[in-house]
C-alpha positions in Angstrom: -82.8 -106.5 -66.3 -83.1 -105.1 -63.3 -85.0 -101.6 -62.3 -82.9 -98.6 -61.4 -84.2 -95.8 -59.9 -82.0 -92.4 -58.9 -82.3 -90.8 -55.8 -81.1 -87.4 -54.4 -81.2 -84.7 -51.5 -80.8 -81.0 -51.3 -79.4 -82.3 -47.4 -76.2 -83.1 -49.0 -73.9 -81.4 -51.3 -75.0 -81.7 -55.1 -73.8 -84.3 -57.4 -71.7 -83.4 -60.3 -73.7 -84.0 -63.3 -71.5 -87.3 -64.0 -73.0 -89.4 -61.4 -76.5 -89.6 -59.4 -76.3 -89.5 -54.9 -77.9 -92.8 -55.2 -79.2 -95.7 -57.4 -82.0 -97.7 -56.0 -81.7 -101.6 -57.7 -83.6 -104.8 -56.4 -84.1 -103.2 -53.2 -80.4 -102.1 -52.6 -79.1 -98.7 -52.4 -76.0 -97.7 -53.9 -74.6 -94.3 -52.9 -71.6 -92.3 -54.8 -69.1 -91.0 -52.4 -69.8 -88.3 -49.9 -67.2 -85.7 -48.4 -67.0 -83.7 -45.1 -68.8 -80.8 -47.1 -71.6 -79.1 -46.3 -75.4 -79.0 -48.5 -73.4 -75.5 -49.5 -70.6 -77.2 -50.6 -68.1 -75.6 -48.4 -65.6 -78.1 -47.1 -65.6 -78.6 -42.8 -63.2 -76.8 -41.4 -61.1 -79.2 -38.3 -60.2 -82.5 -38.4 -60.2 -85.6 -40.3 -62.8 -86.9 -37.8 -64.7 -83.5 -38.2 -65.1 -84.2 -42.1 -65.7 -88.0 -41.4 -69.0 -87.1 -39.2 -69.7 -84.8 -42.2 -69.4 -87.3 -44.7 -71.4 -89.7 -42.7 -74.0 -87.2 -42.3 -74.1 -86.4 -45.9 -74.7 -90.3 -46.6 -77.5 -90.4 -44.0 -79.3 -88.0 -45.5 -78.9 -89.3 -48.9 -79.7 -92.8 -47.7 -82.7 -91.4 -45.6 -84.1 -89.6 -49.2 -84.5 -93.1 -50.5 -86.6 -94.8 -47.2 -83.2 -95.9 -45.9 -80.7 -94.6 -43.2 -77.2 -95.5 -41.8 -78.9 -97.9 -39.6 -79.8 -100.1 -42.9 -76.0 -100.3 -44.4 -74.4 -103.7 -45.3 -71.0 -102.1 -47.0 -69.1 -98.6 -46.6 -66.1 -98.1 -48.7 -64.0 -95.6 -47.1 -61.3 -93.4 -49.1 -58.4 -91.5 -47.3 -56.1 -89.4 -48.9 -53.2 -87.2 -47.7 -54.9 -83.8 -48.5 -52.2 -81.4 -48.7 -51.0 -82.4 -51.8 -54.0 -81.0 -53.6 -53.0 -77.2 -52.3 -49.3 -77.6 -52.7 -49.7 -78.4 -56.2 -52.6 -75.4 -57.1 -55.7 -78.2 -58.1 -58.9 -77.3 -56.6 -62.2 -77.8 -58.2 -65.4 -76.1 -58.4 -67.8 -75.3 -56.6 -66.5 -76.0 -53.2 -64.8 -73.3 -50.9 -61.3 -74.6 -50.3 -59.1 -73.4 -47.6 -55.5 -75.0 -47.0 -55.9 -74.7 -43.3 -58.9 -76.8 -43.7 -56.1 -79.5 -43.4 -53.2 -78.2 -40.9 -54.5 -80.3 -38.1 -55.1 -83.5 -40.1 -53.7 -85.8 -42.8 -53.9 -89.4 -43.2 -50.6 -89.8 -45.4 -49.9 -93.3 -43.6 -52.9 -94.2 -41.4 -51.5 -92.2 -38.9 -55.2 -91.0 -38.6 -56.8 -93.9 -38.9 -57.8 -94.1 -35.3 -58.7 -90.4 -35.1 -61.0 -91.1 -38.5 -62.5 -94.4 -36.8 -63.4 -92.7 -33.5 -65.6 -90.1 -35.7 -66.8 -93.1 -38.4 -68.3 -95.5 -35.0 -70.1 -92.8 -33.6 -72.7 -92.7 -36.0 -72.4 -96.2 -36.9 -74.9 -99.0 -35.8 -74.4 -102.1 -34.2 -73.5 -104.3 -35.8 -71.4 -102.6 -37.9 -71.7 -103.0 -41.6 -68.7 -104.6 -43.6 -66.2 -102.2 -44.5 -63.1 -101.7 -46.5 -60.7 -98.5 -46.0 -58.3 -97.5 -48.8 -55.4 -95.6 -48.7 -55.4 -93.4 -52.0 -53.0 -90.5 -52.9 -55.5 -87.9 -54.3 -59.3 -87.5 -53.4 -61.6 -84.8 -55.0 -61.9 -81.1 -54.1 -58.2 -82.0 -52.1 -60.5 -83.5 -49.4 -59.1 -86.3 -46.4 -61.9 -88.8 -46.4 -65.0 -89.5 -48.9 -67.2 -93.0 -48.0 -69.6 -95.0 -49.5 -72.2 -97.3 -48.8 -74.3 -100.0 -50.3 -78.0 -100.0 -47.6 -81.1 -101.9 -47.9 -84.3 -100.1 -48.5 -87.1 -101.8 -45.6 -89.7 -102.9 -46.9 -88.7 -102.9 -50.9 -89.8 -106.3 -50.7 -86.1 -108.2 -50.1 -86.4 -110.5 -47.4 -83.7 -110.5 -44.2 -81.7 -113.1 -44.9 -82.4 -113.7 -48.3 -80.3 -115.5 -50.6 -79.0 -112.8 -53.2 
């Protein structure tokens, strides 16, 4: 069996107790989900692009903890959600400062946003871009727009480029 190390950051918002920021495994990093929230936990005010620069950022740091960076990723997972159903039905959850107008310039309720989201999302991306999958769910947490993923190499953990897995 493999070794599994966790990894974490103050320079992006706390993990829930549930889950670790980041599991380090034969030289892989695998991140939870990060949202357009800041180290505070406060939710970025704007557009879905605005909190897609945040998540990114968040992920960047967390990968960056572990001797890694955005520049090492293989695989994001992007979530999108139309947010406005979390305020019209009451659910927000702790400790993040929710505001509904957080989300009156912005919902992705049928990729309508996708291009807006994947102006912010190339930005910060390097070249080549790493795989990446983008899925349309109906509820993310905290009522949030967008939450990604990643899966990042760690240089110099000893896996070699273009190594046979």
């Amino acid at each position: 069996m493999s070794e599994r190390k966790a990894h974490s950051t103050t320079q992006a918002p706390a993990p829930l107790p549930v889950f670790s920021q980041a599991i380090e495994s034969n030289g892989f990093l695998f991140t939870s989900g990060q949202i357009g929230a800041t180290a505070e936990g406060t939710l970025v005010q704007g557009t879905i692009a605005d909190r897609t620069t945040q998540a990114l950022k968040n992920l960047d740091s967390v990968l960056k903890a572990a001797g890694s960076g955005l520049e090492h990723t293989v695989k994001l997972t992007v979530f999108v959600s139309p947010s406005e159903l979390y305020f019209q039905l009451g659910h927000c959850l702790p400790p993040l400062t929710l505001d509904s107008s957080v989300f009156s310039q912005s919902q992705i309720t049928d990729y309508s946003q996708f291009a807006v989201m994947n102006a912010a999302y190339l930005a910060l991306m390097p070249s080549p871009a790493p795989a990446r999958s983008c899925i349309g769910v109906k509820e993310l947490p905290y009522g949030t727009d967008v939450e990604i993923e990643a899966v990042a190499v760690i240089p110099g953990s000893g896996r070699r480029e273009g190594a046979k897995l």
